[in-house]
C-alpha positions in Angstrom: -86.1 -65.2 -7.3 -84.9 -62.4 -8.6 -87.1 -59.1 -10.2 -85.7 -57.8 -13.2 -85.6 -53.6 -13.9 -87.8 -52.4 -16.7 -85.2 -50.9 -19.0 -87.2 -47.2 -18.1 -85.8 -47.4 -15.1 -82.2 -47.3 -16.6 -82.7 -44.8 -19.3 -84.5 -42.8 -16.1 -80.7 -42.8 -14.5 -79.1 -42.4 -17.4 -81.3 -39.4 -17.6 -81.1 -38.0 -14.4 -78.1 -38.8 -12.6 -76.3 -36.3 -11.5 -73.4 -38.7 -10.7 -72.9 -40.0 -14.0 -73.5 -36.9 -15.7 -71.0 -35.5 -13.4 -68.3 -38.4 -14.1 -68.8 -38.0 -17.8 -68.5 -33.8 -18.1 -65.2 -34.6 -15.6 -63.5 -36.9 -18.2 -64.2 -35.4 -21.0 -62.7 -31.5 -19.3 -59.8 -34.0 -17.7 -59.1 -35.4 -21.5 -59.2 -31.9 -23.1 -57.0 -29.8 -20.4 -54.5 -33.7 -20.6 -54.5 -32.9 -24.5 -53.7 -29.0 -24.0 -50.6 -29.8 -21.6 -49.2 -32.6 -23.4 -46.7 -30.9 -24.9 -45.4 -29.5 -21.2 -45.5 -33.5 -20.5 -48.1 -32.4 -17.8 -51.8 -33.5 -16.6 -54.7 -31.9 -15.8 -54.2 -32.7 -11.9 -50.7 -32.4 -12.1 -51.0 -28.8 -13.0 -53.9 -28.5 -10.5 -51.5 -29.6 -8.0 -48.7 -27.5 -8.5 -51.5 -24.6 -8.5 -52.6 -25.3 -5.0 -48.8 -25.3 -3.9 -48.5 -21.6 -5.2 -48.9 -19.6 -2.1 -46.7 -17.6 0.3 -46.2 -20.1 3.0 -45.6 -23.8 1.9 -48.8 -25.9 2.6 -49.1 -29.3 4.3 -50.2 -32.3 2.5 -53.1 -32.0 4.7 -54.2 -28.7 3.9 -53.4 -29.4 -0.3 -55.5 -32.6 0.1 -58.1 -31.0 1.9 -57.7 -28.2 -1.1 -58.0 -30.7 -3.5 -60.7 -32.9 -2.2 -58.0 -36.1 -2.1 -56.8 -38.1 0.7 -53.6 -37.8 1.0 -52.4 -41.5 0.2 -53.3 -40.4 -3.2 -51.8 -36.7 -2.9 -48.7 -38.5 -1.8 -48.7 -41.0 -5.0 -49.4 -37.9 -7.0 -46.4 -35.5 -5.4 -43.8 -38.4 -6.3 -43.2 -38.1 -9.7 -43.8 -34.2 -9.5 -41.1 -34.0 -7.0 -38.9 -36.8 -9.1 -39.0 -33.7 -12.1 -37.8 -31.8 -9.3 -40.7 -29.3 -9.6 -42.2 -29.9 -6.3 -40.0 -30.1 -2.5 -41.5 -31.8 0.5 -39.7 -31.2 3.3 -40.5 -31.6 7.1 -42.3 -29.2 8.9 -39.7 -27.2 11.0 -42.5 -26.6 13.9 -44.1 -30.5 13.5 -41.7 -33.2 12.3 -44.7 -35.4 11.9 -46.1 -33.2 9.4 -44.8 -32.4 5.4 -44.7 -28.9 3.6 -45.1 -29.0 0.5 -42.8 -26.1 -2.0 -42.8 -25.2 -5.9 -39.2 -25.5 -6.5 -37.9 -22.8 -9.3 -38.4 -25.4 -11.7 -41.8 -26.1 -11.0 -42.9 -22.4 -10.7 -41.6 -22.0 -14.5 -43.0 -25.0 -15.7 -46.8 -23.1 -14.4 -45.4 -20.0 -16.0 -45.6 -21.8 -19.2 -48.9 -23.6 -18.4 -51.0 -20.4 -17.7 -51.6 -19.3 -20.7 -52.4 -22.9 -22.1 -54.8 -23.6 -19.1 -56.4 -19.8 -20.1 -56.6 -20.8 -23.9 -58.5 -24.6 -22.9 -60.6 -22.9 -20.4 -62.0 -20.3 -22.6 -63.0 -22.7 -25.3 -64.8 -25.0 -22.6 -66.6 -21.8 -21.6 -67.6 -21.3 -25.3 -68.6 -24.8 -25.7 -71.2 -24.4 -22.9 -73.4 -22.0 -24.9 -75.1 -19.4 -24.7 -78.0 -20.6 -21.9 -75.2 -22.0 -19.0 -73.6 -19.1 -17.0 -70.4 -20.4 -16.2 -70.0 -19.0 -12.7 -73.1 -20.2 -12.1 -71.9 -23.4 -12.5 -69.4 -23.1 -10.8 -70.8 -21.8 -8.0 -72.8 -24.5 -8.4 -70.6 -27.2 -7.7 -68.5 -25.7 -5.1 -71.7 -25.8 -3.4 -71.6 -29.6 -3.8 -68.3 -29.9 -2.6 
């Protein structure tokens, strides 16, 4: 025998959960940032993975997924066709052959040149869309503080 849920119970969760509400603001930001760099045949995590891989010293997968909050399986899946556009090297680590660094190649650093001001342009209007009551670097203080 099983005990049904009173359909309160679901419109409390759909109310209330921070998980789903969470799930649905990330699509619908992933879908609009996707939209913006279409024309740069780019993704939203595609150009938040080339981002992490702008530094000084070339990263390891480890510390990029770690950045990124992804194992690396999935960084790895994501790098492939990156470094098949020959905008991202990996290369082996010179002091740990085990390990991978990870490099912008010259065509990869232009390719963010020309995302910038596209990412700027999306990110302002999300900001705007939030309104007047959300502080934006509340919220995303906010969440880094659930990460």
């Amino acid at each position: 025998m099983h005990k049904d849920l009173p359909r309160e119970t679901s419109l409390q969760v759909r109310d209330t959960c921070l998980c789903l509400h969470l799930q649905r603001a990330a699509r619908v930001v992933a879908r609009r940032f996707d939209d913006a760099f279409r024309p740069l045949d780019l993704t939203n995590g595609q150009f938040s993975l080339l981002m992490s891989l702008n530094r000084p010293e070339a990263p390891s997968i480890g510390m990029v997924s770690t950045a990124l909050a992804m194992d690396r399986t999935t960084l790895t899946a994501n790098l492939k066709p990156l470094e098949r556009r020959g905008l991202v090297k990996v290369a082996i680590d010179k002091a740990d052959k085990r390990s991978r660094r990870l490099s912008l190649t010259p065509a990869g650093r232009t390719l963010l040149v020309a995302a910038l001001p596209i990412w700027k342009h999306t990110h302002a209007a999300i900001d705007r869309l939030l309104g007047g009551g959300t502080n934006p670097d509340r919220l995303r203080a906010d969440l880094r503080a659930l990460s």
